[in-house]
C-alpha positions in Angstrom: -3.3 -33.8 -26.6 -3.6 -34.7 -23.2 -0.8 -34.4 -20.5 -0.2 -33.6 -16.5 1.6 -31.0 -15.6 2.2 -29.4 -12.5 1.1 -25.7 -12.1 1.8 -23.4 -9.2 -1.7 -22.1 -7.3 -1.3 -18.7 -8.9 -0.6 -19.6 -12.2 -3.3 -22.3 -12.5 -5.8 -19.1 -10.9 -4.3 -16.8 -13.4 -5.2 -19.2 -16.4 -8.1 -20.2 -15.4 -9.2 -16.8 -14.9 -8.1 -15.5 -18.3 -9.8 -18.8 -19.7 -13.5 -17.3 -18.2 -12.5 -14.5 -19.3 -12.1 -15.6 -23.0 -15.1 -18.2 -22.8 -12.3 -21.0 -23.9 -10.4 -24.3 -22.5 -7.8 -23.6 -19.6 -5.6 -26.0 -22.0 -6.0 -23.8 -25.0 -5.0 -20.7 -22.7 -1.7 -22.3 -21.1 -0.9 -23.8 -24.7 -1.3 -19.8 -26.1 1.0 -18.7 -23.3 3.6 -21.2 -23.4 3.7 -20.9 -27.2 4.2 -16.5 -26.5 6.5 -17.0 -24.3 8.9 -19.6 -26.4 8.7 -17.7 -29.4 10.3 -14.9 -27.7 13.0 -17.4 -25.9 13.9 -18.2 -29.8 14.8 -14.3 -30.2 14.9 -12.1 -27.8 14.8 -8.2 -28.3 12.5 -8.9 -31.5 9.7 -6.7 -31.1 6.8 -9.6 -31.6 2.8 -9.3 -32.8 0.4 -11.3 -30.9 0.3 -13.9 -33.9 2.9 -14.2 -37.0 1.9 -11.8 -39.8 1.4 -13.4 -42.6 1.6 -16.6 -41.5 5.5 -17.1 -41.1 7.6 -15.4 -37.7 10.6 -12.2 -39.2 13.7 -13.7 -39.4 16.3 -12.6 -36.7 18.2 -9.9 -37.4 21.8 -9.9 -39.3 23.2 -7.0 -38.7 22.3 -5.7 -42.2 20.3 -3.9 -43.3 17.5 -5.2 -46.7 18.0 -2.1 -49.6 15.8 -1.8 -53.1 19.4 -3.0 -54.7 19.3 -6.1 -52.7 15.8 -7.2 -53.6 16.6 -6.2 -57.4 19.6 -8.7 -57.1 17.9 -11.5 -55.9 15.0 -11.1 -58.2 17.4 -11.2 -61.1 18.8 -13.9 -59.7 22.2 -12.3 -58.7 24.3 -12.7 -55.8 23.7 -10.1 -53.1 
């Protein structure tokens, strides 16, 4: 998708330096970036990998925490 956007000098030098560095599109590099840093805006503290593991982000933290009797109660359909 094409768009303008208006970079500061050190920023636009940054990307387009990592971008040479990882033989890919300056777009694809800001776009990696600026998806990092909102995933982290959506909860911070939450110690995050480079890309969701198995597909899906962890859920935020409850203040609780998962047990074995938990799991067993939802598998049998229970309330936990």
């Amino acid at each position: 998708m094409r768009t303008t956007l208006d970079l500061e000098p050190d920023v636009l030098a940054a990307a387009r330096e990592l971008a040479r560095q990882q033989r890919v599109p300056i777009g694809r590099v800001i776009s990696s970036l600026a998806r990092q840093a909102l995933r982290e805006q959506r909860m911070p503290g939450v110690a995050r990998t480079a890309e969701p593991l198995a597909g899906f982000e962890p859920f935020p933290p409850r203040g609780r925490a998962v047990t074995n009797d938990i799991i067993d109660r939802l598998r049998e359909g229970g309330p936990i």
